[in-house]
C-alpha distance (Angstrom), angle and dihedral (degrees) to the residues before:
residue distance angle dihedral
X1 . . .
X2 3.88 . .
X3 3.54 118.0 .
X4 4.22 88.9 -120.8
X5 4.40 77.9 54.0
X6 3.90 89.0 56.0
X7 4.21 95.9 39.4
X8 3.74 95.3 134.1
X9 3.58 88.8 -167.1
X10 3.71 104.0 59.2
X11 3.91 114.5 144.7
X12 3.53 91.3 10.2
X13 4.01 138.8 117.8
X14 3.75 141.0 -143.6
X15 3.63 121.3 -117.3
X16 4.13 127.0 -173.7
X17 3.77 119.2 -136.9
X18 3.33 112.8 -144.8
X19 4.03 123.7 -172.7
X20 3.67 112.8 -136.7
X21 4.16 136.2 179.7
X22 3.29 97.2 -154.0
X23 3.77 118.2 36.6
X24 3.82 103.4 -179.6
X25 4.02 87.7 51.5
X26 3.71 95.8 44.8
X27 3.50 87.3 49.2
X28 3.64 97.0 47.2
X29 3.97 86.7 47.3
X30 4.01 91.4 55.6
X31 3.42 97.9 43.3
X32 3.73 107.7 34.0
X33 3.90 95.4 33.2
X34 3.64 104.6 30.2
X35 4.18 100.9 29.7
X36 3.62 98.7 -125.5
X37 3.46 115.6 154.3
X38 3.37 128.0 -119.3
X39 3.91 118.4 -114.1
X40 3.96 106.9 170.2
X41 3.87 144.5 -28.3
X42 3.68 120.4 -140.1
X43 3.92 107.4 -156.5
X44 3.98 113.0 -68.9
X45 3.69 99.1 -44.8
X46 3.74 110.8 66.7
X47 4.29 146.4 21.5
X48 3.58 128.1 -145.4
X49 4.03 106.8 -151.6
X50 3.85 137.4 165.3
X51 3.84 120.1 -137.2
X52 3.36 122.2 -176.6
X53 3.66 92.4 -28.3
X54 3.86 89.9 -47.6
X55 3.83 125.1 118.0
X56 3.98 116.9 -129.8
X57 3.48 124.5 -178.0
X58 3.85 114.9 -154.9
X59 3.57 108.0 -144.8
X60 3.88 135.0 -178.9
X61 3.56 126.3 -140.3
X62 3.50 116.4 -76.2
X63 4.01 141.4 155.7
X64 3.91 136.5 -124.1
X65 3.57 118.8 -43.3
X66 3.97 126.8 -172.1
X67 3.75 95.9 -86.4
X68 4.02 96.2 42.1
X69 4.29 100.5 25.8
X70 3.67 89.3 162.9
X71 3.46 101.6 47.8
X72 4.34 128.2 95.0
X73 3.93 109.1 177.1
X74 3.56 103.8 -150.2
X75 4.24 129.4 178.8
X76 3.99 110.6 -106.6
X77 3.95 103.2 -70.1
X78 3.96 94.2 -162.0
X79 3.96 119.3 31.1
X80 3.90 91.6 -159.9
X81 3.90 90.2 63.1
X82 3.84 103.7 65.0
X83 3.88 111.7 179.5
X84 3.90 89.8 173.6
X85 3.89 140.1 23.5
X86 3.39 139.1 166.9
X87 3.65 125.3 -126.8
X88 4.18 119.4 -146.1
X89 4.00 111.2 -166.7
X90 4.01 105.6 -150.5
X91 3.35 131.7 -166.8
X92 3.88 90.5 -127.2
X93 3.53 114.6 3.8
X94 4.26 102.7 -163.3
X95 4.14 82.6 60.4
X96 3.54 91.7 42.4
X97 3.88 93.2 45.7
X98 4.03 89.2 45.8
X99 3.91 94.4 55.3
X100 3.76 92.2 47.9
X101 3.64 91.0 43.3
X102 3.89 92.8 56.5
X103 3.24 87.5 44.5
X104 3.60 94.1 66.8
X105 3.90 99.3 -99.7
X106 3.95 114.5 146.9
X107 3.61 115.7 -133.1
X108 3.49 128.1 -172.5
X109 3.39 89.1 -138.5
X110 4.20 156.4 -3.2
X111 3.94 107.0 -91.5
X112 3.34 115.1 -72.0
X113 4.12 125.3 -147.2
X114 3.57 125.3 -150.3
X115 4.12 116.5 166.7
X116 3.70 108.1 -54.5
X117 3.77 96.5 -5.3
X118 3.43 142.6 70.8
X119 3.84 126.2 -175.3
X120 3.49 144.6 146.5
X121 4.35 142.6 -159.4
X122 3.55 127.1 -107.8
X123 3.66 134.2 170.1
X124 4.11 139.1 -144.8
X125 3.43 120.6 -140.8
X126 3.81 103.4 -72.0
X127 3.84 95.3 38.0
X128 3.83 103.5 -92.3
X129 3.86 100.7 154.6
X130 3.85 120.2 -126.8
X131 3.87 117.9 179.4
X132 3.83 127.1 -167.5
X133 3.73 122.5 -146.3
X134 4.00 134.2 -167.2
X135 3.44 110.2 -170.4
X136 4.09 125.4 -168.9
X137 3.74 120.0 -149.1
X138 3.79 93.9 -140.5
């Protein structure tokens, strides 16, 4: 059997858990500042959004369960230790990074330009970092 014959994950999509502490604000935050679309709700502990074709799940803290009994998701504790971030290539990042910033987004800071790119930080809510980057073939 070809490895393409043994895919176990044919027809299916990624999605990104992300812990929040405040669901109705992180989902206002995605939605409102970022444009995602909305996708579903499941009662008052988690949102189902698209991003730029990408699945995120919206999740609030919770402990072990059966099928994960070692397991606490928890929001970022410390901003300054990132163990994930998600990278946004624009078409022109200082536009991009004035929209976002008028739309309440907090970066860390103004766009930055080294060589052929130029890209800056921003956080959501709880501190998960997002950066956006305009490169320029040169």
């Amino acid at each position: 059997m070809s490895l393409k014959e043994s895919n176990p994950f044919v027809n299916s999509e990624l999605t990104t858990i992300l812990v929040v502490s405040d669901l109705k604000a992180s989902k206002s935050f995605y939605i409102e500042t970022l444009g995602a679309d909305l996708f579903r709700e499941y009662g008052d502990d988690s949102v189902v959004i698209k991003f730029l074709g990408h699945w995120m799940l919206l999740v609030s803290s919770g402990g072990p369960t059966e099928d994960k009994p070692n397991i606490e998701f928890l929001p970022p504790q410390n901003r300054e230790m990132v163990s994930r971030s998600f990278t946004i290539r624009v078409d022109d990042c200082q536009k991009s990074y004035e929209i976002l910033n008028e739309r309440g987004a907090e970066f860390i800071t103004p766009p930055v330009t080294n060589g052929a790119e130029t890209r800056c930080f921003f956080y959501d809510p709880d501190g998960h970092l997002f950066e956006i980057s305009e490169y320029r073939a040169g």
